[in-house]
VEXDREN-2710 file (C-alpha; in Angstrom, 1 decimal):
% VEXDREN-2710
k/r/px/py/pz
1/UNK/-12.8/-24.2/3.9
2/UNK/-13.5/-22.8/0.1
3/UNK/-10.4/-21.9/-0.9
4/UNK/-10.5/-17.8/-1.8
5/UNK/-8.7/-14.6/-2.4
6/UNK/-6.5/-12.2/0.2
7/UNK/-5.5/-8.9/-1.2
8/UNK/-3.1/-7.1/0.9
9/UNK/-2.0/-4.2/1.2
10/UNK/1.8/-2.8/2.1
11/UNK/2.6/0.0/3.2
12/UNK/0.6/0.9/6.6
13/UNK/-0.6/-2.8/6.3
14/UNK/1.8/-4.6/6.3
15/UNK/4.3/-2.7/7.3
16/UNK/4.9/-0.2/9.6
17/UNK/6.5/2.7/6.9
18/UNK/4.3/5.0/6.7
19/UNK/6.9/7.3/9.3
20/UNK/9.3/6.8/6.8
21/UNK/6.8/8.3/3.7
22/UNK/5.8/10.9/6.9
23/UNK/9.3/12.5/6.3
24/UNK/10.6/11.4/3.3
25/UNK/8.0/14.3/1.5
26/UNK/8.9/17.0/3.3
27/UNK/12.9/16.4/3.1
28/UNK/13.2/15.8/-0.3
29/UNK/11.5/18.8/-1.3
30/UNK/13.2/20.5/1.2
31/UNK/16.5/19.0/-0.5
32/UNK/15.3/20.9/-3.7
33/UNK/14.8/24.7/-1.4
34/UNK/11.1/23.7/-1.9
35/UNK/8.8/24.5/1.3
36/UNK/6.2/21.5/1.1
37/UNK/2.6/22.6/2.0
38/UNK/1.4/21.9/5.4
39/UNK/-1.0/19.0/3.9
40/UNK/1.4/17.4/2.1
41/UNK/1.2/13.9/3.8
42/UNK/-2.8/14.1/3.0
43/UNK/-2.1/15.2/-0.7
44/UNK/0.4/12.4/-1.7
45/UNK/-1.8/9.6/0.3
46/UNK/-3.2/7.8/-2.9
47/UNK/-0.7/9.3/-5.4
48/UNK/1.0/6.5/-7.2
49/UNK/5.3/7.2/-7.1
50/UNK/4.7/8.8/-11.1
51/UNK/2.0/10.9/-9.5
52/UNK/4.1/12.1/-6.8
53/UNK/7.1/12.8/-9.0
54/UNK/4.7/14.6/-11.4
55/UNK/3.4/16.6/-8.2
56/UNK/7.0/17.3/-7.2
57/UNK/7.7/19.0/-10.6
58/UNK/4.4/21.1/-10.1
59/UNK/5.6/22.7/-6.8
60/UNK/9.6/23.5/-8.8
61/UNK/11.8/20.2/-8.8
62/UNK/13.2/21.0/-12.0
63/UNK/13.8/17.5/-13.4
64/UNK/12.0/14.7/-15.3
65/UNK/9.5/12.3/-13.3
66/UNK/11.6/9.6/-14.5
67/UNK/14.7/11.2/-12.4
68/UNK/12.7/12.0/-9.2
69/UNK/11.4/8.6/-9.3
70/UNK/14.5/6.5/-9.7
71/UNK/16.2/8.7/-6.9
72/UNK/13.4/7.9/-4.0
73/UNK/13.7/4.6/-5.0
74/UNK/17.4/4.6/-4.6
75/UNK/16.8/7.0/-1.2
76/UNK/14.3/4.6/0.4
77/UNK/15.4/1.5/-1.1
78/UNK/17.6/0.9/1.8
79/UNK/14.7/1.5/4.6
80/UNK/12.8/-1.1/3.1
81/UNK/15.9/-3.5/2.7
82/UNK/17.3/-3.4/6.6
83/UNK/14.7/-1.2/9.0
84/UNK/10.9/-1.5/8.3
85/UNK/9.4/-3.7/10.4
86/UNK/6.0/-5.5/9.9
87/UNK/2.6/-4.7/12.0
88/UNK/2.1/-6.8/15.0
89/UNK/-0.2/-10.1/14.0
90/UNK/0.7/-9.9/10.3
91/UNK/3.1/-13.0/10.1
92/UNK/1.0/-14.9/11.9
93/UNK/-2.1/-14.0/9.3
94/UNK/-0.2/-14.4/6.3
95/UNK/0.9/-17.6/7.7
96/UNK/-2.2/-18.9/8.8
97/UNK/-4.0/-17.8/5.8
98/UNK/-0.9/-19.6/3.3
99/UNK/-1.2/-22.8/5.4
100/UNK/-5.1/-23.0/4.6
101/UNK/-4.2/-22.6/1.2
102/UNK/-5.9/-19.6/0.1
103/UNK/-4.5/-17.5/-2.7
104/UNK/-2.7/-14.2/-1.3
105/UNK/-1.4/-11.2/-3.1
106/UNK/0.0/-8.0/-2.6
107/UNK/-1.5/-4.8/-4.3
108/UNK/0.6/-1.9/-3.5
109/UNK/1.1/1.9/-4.8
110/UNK/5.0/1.5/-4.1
111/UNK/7.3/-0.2/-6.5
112/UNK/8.6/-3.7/-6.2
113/UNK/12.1/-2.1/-6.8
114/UNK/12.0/-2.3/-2.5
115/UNK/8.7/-4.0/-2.2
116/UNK/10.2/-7.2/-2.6
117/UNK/13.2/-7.1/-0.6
118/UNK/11.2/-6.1/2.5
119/UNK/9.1/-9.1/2.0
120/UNK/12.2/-11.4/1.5
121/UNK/14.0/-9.6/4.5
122/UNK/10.6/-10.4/7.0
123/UNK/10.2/-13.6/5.5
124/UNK/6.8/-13.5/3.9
125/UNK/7.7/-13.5/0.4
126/UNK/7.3/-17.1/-0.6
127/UNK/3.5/-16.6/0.9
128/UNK/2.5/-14.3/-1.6
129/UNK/1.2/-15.6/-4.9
130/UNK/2.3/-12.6/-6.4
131/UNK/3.1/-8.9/-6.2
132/UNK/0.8/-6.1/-8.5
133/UNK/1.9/-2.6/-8.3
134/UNK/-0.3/0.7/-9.4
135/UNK/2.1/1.5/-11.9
136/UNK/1.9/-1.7/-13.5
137/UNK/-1.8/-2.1/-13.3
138/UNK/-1.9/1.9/-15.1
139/UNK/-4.5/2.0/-12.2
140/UNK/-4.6/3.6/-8.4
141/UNK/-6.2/3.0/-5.0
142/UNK/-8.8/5.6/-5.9
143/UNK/-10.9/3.5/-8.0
144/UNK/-12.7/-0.2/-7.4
145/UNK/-11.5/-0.8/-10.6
146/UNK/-7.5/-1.9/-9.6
147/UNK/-9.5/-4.2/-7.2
148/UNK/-11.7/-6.1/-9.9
149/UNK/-8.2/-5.8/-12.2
150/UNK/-6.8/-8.4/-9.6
151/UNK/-9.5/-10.5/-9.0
152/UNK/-10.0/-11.3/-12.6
153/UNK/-6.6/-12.3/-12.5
154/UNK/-7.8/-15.1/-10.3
155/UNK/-11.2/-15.6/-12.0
156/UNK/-12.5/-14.8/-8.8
157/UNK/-15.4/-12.9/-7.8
158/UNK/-15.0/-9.5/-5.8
159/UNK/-17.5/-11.3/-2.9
160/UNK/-15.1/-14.4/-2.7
161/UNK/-12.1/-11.7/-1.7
162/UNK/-11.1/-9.9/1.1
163/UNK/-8.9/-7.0/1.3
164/UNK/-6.5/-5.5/3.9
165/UNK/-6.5/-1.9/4.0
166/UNK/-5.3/0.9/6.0
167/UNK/-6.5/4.7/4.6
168/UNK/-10.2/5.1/3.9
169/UNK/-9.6/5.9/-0.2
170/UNK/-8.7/2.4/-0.4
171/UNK/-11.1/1.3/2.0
172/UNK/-13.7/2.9/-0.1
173/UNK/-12.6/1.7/-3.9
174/UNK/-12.4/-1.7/-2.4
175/UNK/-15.9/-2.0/-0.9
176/UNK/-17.0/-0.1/-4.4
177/UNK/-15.7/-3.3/-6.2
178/UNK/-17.6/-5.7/-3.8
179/UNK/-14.9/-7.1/-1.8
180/UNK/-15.0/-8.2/1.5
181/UNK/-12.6/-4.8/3.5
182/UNK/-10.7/-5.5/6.7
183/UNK/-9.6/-2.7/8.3
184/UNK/-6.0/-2.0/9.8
185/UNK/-5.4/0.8/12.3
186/UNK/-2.6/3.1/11.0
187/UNK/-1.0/6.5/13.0
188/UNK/-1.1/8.2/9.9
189/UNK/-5.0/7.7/8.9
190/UNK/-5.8/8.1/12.6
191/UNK/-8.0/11.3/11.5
192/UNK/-10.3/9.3/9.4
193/UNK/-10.3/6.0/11.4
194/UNK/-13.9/6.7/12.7
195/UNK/-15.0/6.6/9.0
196/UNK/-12.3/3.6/8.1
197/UNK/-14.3/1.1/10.5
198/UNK/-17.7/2.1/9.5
199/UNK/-17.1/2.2/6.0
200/UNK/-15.1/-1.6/6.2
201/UNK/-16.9/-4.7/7.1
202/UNK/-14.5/-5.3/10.1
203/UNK/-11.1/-4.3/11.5
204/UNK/-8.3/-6.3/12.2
205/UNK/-7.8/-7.2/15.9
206/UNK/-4.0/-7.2/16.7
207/UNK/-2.8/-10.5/18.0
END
């Protein structure tokens, strides 16, 4: 088997956190007297954390992004340390895919300030070549372009890479790049899964 690159995704991928992000908008801004708009799960979707906190100081947080972002990270830090548990069948892929010695990575919009201790704590870490982060990259989900960033990093062609993703914006930028898009089923992008599977080339089967 030619030996090729697996871009992962986290959260909603990997792991099962989006619940946590579910809440987490609407009670910090409620923390701050701030009523949250009724789409504010939809509008924060493909926000990198700077985004966010420069979305948060739009609606009234009167602080600095640089503030709102250290403070979730210190909020949900602890989630991501002890509680969120992996998707069913993703140890088992990750470990599969490691043992045939393809190159995997993780490209995530969250920060590795609690990315990395939930990998360590589920024990898929050391199967990870390494972990890329939007605010890193100076790139988002929204664009092909963060996908072609990482594959050059690997001198490997978009077609010779598949990517795990969960909300149709990455879905999208990911088959805009040429890579080869496995779909994973997520409560939160339930709305737009219809459009997920067509646009993707196929979609993860639980195991």
């Amino acid at each position: 088997m030619d030996k090729k690159l697996f871009i992962f995704d986290m959260d909603g991928t990997l792991l099962d956190s989006m619940p946590l992000w579910r809440d987490f908008d609407n009670n910090y801004l409620k923390s701050y007297n701030i009523t949250p708009p009724g789409n504010i799960n939809q509008i924060v979707a493909s926000l990198t954390l700077k985004e966010c906190a420069d979305y948060f100081i739009s609606l009234g947080i009167k602080k600095d992004s640089n503030f709102i972002i250290s403070e979730v990270i210190s909020i949900v830090r602890n989630e991501y340390e002890n509680n969120i548990p992996l998707k069913p069948g993703m140890y088992k892929l990750l470990k599969e895919l490691y043992l045939n010695g393809h190159t995997i990575c993780l490209l995530t919009t969250s920060e590795k300030e609690y990315a990395i201790p939930a990998l360590k704590r589920l024990g898929i870490y050391n199967y990870f070549d390494a972990v890329y982060t939007s605010s890193e990259l100076n790139m988002d989900k929204r664009t092909p372009g963060i996908y072609k960033a990482v594959c050059n990093k690997y001198n490997i062609l978009p077609q010779n890479t598949t990517v795990y993703e969960d909300t149709i914006f990455a879905v999208r930028s990911a088959k805009g790049a040429g890579c080869h898009v496995v779909a994973v089923y997520d409560k939160e992008s339930s709305p737009y899964w219809e459009e997920i599977q067509k646009t993707a080339d196929e979609v993860f089967t639980y195991s």
